[in-house]
Structures are given as C-alpha cells and as structure tokens.
C-alpha positions as CSV (number, residue, x, y, z in Angstrom):
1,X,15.8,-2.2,-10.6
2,X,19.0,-2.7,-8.0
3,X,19.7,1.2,-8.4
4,X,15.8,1.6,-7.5
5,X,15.6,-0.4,-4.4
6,X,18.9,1.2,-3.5
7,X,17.7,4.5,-4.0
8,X,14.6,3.6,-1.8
9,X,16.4,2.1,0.5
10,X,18.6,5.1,0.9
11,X,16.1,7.6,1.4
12,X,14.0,5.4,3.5
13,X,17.0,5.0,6.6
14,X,17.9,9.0,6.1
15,X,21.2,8.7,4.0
16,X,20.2,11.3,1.7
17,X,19.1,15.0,1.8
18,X,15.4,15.4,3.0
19,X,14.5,17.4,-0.2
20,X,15.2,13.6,-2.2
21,X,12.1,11.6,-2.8
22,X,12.0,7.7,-2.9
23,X,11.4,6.8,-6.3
24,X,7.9,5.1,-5.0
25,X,6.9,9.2,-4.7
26,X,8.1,9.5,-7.8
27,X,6.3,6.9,-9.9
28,X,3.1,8.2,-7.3
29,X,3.9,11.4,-8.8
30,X,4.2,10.5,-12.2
31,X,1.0,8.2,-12.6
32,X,-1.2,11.3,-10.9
33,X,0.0,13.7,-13.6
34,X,-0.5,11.2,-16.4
35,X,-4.3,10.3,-15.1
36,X,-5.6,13.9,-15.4
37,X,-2.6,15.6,-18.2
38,X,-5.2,18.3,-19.6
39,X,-6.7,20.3,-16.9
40,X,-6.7,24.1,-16.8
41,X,-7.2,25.7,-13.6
42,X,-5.4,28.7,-14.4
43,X,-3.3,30.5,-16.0
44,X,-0.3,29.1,-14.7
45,X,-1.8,25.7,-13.1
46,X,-1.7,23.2,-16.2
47,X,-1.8,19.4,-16.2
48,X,1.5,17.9,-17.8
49,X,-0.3,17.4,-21.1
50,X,-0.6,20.6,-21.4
51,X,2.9,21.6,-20.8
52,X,4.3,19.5,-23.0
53,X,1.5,20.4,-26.2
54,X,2.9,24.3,-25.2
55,X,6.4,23.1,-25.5
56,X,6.3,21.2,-29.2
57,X,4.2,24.1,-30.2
58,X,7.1,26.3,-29.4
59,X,9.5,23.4,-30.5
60,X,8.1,22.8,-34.1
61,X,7.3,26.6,-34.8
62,X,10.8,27.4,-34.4
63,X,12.1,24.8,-36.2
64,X,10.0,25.3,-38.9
65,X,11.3,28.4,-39.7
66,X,14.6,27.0,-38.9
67,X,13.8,25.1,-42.2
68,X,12.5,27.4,-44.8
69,X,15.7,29.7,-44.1
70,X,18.7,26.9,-43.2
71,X,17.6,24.3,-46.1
72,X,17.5,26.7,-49.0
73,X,20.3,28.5,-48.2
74,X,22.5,25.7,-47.4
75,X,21.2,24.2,-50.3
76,X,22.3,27.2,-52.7
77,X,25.7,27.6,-50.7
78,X,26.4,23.6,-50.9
79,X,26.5,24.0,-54.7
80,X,28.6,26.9,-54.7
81,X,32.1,26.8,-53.5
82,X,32.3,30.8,-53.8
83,X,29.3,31.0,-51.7
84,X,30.4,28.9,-49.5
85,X,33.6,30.3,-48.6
86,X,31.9,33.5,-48.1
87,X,29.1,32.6,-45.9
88,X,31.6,30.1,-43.8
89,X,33.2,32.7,-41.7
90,X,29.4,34.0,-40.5
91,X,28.3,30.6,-39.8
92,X,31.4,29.9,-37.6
93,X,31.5,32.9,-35.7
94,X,27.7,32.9,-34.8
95,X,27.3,29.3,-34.5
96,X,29.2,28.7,-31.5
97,X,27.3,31.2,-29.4
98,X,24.8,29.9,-26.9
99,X,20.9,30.0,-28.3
100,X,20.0,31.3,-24.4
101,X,22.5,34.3,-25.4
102,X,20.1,35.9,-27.7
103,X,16.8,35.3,-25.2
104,X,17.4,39.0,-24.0
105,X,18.0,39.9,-27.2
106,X,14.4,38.4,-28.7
107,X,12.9,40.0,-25.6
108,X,14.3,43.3,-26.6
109,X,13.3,43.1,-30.0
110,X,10.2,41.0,-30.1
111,X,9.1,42.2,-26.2
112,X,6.6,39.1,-26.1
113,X,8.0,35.6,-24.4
114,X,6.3,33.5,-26.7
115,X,7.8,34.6,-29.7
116,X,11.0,34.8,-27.9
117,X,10.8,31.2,-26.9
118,X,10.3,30.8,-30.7
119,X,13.0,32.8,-31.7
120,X,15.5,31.2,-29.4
121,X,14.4,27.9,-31.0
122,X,14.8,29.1,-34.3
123,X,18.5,29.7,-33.8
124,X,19.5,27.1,-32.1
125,X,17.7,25.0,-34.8
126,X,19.8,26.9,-38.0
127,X,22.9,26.1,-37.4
128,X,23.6,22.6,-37.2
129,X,20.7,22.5,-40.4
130,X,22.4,24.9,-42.5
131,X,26.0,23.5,-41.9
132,X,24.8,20.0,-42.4
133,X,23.0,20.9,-45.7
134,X,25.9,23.2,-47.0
135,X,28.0,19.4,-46.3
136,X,25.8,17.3,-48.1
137,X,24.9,19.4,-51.0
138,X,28.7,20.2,-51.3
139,X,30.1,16.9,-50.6
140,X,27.6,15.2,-54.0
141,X,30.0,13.2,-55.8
142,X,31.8,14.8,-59.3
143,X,30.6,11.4,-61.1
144,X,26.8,12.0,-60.6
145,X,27.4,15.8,-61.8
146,X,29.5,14.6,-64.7
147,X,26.9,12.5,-65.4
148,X,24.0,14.1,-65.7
149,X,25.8,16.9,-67.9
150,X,26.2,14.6,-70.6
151,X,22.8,13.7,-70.2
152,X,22.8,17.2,-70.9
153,X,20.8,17.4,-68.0
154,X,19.3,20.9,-67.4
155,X,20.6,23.0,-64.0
156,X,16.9,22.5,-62.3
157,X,16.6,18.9,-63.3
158,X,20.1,18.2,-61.3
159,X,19.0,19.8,-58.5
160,X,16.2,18.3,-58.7
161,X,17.1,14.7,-60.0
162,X,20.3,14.5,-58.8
163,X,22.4,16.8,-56.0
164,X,18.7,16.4,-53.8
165,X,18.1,12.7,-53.6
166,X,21.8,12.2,-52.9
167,X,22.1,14.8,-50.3
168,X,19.1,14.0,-48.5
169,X,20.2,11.3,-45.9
170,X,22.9,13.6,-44.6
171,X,20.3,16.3,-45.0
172,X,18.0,14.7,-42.8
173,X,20.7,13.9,-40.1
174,X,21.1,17.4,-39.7
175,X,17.3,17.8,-38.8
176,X,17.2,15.0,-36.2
177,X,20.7,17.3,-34.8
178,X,18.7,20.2,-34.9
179,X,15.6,19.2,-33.5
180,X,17.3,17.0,-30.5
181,X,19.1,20.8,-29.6
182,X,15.8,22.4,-29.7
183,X,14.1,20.1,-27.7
184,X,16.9,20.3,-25.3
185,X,17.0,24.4,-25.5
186,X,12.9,24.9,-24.9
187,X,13.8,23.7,-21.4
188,X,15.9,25.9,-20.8
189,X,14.4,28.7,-22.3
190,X,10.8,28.1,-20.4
191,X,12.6,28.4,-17.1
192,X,13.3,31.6,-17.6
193,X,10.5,33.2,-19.5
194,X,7.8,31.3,-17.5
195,X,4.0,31.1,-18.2
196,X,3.3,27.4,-19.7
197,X,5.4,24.8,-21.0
198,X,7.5,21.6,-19.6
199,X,10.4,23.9,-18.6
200,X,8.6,26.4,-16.7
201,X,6.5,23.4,-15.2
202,X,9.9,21.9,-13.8
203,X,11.3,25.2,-12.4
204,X,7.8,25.7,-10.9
205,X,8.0,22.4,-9.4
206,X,11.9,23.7,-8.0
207,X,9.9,26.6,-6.6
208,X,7.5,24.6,-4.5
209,X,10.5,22.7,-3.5
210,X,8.9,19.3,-5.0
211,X,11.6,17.5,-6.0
212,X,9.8,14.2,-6.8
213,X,7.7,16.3,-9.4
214,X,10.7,17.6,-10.6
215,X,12.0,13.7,-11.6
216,X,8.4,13.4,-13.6
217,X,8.6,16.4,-15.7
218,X,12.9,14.4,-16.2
219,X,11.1,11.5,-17.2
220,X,8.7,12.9,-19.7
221,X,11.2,15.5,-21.2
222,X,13.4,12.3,-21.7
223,X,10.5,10.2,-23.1
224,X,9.9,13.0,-25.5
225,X,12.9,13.8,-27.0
226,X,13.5,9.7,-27.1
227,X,10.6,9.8,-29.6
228,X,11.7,12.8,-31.5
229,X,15.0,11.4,-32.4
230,X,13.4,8.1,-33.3
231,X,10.7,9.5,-35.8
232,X,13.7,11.1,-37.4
233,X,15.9,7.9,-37.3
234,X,12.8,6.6,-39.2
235,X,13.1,9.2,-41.8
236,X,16.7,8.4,-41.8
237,X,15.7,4.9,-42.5
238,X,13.3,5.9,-45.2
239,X,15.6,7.6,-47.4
240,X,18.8,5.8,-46.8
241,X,20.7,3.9,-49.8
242,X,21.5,1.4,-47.2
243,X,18.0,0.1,-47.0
C-alpha cells in the first residue's frame, strides 16, 4: 500500500512521465473491464473476458498436443538408455532456441495466425515436457525394477504398475514448467500476430497509448498464470509420496 500512495503521489505532483497513470486510473480501469468482460463490438473490439477465453484456448490447444507427442516419447526414451542417448543431442540443440523463432516459420507453413499461435505454443510446451519425462522415467530406481522382475512382472504391467506411478510427480512438474512457459509465450506471440487474445489486447492498448489499460491486461495475465501454476501445484499435491 506505501508503494501505491507513492506511486499516486508521484504522478499526482508531475514527477513522472505524462504517459504514467496513477494507480487510482488503473484500478478505474480495471473494475470497468471486469463489469462488462464479454462484449463483442467487433472484430477486434473485445471485452477482457474475451481475450483471455481466446488466449487459454490457444494456450491448452497447444499444450495439448504438446502432451500426446512429449509424454509418450519421453516416456519410451526414459526407459531406454540407447534411445536416450540418441534423441539427447536433438533435444539439446532445438530446445534452447526461442519458441517466437519458429512464429515466421508456422506462418510460412501453416499461413493462418491462429494455428501459428498454436504451433508456437506447442513448441515451447515440448521441451521442458519431454526432458522432464525422459528424467523421471529414466531416473526410476533399480530396486523397484528388480523387483517387479522377480515378481516376474510382465513389461506392460511395469510400465504400467511400476516405472508410471513413480515417475509421475516429476512428470507432473514438467507440465506445471511447460504450461507456466506457454502462458508466458501466448503473450508474446498475440502481439505480433494480432486479432484477439490478452496479448494483442495489451499491444492494442500500447497503440492507443493507454498505459493504465496496459497495467490491467499486467494484472490479469499475472492473476492467470498465478492460477495455472496453482491448479498444477495441486496435481503436484495429489500424486506426491510426500502427502
């Protein structure tokens, strides 16, 4: 509250640039675009409710996909060490390289911005899923495979009964990583292949030179993601041997 009344105070005697709201603008700002989030008056005029349903659309299609490629694989690779070893050198060379870096790519190959939005989201989703699943499959201790092959446990019911339910937690770690980058590169992405969606509604907003709307669509990107990560620190929760 001390950094608010500062902030107020600091815009309100002219110690800041012009462009800076006071953050009573900004709360102004925010409760108008929470009273009235779904209007449609056109096709680029949204309410923020809106946006943000474009955005986790985008978000979970991508990751989605993300999923049914990065979790079987990993899975597959994680119980190999051959595979592994092989695939390893792909994963590391690709992974580094910024999602944003294959937007023009998408564009070129999918030449539609939704999809592209998607696919951008897909990558930037795989990695940290697949590498995290390769770990935890990989990383199942000997004495639980051991184990179940004098149980003269079948391959199938290992998987299944064993090398899963112990790589799950860290399995599930790397889907609150993945999703938190996604979240974070749907922002990005949106600013740059417009139409709807929280990102292009905050570069719109940087357009029109209305900063103060610019701190809302802040807030409510932050207030999303904050619930993201804590549905999957749930999950986390759920399935940890910690209790």
């Amino acid at each position: 509250m001390g950094f608010l009344g500062v902030w107020e105070a600091a815009v309100r005697v002219g110690l800041t640039s012009e462009l800076l709201p006071p953050p009573t603008e900004v709360f102004s700002k925010l409760i108008a675009a929470l009273s009235n989030p779904f209007y449609v008056a056109g096709a680029n005029d949204a309410g923020v409710g809106v946006q943000i349903a474009t955005s986790l659309l985008r978000v979970l299609a991508g990751f989605s996909l993300a999923m049914v490629v990065a979790l079987p694989i990993g899975f597959f690779v994680g119980t190999s060490p051959v595979l592994s070893k092989a695939v390893d050198p792909f994963v590391q060379v690709l992974r580094p390289v910024s999602p944003l870096a294959w937007l023009p790519i998408g564009l070129a190959l999918l030449r539609d911005s939704e999809w592209t939005a998607i696919f951008v989201i897909f990558i930037s989703a795989l990695w940290p899923m697949l590498l995290n699943t390769i770990a935890a499959t990989s990383s199942v201790p000997r004495t639980y495979l051991e184990v179940a092959r004098t149980l003269q446990a079948g391959r199938w019911r290992t998987i299944r009964r064993v090398i899963l339910p112990a790589a799950l937690p860290n399995i599930l770690t790397g889907l609150r990583l993945s999703m938190g980058i996604a979240w974070l590169v749907i922002i990005a992405a949106e600013m740059l292949i417009g139409g709807r969606g929280i990102g292009y509604f905050i570069w719109n907003q940087w357009n029109n030179l209305d900063i103060a709307n610019i701190f809302v669509g802040i807030l409510i990107v932050g207030a999303i993601g904050l619930v993201l990560d804590k549905v999957f620190r749930l999950l986390e929760r759920r399935w940890s041997y910690d209790g």
